[in-house]
C-alpha positions as CSV (number, residue, x, y, z in Angstrom):
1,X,4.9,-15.9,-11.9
2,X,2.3,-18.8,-12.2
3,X,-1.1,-19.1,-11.4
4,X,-0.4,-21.3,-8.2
5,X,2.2,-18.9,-7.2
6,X,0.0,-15.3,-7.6
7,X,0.1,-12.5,-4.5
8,X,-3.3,-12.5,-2.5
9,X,-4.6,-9.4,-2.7
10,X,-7.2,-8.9,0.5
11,X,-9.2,-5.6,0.9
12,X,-10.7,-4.9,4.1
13,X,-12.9,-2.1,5.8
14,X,-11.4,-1.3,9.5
15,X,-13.3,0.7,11.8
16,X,-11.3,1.3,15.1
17,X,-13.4,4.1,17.3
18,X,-13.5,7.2,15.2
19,X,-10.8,5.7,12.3
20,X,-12.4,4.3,8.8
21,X,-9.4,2.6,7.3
22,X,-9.6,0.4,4.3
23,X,-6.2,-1.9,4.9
24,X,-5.4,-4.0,1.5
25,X,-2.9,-6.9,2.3
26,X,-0.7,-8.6,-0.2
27,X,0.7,-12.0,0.5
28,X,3.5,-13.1,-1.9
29,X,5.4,-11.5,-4.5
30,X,4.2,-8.2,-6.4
31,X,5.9,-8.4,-9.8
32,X,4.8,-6.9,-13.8
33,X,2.5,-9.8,-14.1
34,X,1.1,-9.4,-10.6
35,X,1.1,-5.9,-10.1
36,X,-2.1,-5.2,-12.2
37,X,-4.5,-6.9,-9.0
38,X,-2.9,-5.0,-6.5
39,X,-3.6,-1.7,-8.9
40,X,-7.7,-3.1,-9.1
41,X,-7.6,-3.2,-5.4
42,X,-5.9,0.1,-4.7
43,X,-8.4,2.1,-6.9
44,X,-11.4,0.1,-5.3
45,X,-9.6,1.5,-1.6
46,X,-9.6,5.0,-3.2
47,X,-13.0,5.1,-4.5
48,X,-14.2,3.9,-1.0
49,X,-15.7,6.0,2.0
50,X,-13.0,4.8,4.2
51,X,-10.8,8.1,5.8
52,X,-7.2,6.6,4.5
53,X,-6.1,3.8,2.9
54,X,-3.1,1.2,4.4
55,X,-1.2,-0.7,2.0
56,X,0.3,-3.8,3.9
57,X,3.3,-4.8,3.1
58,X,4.6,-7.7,6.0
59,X,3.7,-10.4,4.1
60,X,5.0,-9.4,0.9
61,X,9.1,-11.2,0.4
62,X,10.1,-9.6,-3.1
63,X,8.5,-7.0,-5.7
64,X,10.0,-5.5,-8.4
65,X,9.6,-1.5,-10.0
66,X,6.1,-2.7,-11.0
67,X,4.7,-1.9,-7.6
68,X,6.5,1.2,-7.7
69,X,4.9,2.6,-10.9
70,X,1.3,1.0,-9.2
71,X,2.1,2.2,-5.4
72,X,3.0,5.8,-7.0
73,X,-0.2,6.1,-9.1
74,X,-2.3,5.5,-6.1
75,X,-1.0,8.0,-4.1
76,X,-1.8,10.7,-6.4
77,X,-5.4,9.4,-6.7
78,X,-5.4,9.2,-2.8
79,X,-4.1,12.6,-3.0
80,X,-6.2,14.1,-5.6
81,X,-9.4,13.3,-3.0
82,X,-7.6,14.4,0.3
83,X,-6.7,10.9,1.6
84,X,-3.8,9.6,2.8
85,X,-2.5,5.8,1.9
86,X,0.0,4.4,3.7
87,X,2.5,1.8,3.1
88,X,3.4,-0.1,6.4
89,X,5.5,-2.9,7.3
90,X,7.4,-4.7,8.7
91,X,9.1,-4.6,5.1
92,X,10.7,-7.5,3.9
93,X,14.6,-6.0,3.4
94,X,14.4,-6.6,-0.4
95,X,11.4,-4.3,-0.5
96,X,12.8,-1.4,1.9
97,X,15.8,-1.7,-0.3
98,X,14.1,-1.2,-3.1
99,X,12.3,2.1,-1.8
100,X,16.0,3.6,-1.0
101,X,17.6,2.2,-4.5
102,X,14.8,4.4,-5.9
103,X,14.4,7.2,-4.1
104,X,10.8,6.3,-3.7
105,X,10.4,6.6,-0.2
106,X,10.6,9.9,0.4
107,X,7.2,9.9,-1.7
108,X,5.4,7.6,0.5
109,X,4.2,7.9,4.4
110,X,5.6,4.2,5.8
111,X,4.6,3.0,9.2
112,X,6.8,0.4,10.8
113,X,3.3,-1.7,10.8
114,X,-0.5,-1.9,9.9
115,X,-1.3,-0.9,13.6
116,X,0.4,2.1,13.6
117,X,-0.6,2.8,10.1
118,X,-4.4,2.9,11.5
119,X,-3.9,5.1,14.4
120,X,-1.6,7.5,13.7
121,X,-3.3,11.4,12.9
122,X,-1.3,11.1,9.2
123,X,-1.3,14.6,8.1
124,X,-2.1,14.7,4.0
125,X,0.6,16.7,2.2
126,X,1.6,17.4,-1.3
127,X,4.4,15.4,-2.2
């Protein structure tokens, strides 16, 4: 992937009422050379005060296993503290497809969108 063509990776603190959410936003393609920003801004989340951390997906079209291996490490960070992070959508088909190739998604909590992602009570479990 060039330069001119890198994902934006946007991290955000969201404070809606009582909910402390730090929502990170990719827009474009998450791929091996791309996925190492998107790992920066995920640890940054985790090491934040925010309550959970929500990984948005909608304006993502492809990513390969890289954000996989990155998504995965995350979680168990997230988890290690006693924060949840979820992944929402709306995912881009090749994305969800990739989850379910995988077997990946079973690992993740995924909310239909970045809304719901903020105001549902997730629950934090081991996985």
């Amino acid at each position: 992937m060039s330069d001119d063509q890198s994902p934006a990776v946007v991290q955000q603190h969201v404070r809606e009422g009582e909910r402390d959410v730090t929502v990170v936003s990719v827009h474009g393609d998450i791929d091996v050379d791309s996925a190492p920003r998107l790992a920066e801004a995920l640890s940054a989340a985790e090491r934040a005060s925010s309550a959970r951390t929500v990984v948005d997906l909608s304006a993502t079209e492809f990513a390969d296993s890289a954000i996989l291996h990155v998504l995965l490490e995350a979680q168990q960070a997230h988890l290690a503290r006693g924060r949840p992070l979820v992944v929402a959508g709306p995912l881009n088909e090749s994305i969800e497809r990739l989850f379910e190739v995988t077997g990946t998604a079973r690992f993740f909590v995924l909310a239909p969108d970045v809304r719901s992602a903020v105001e549902t009570p997730w629950a934090v479990t081991e996985r």
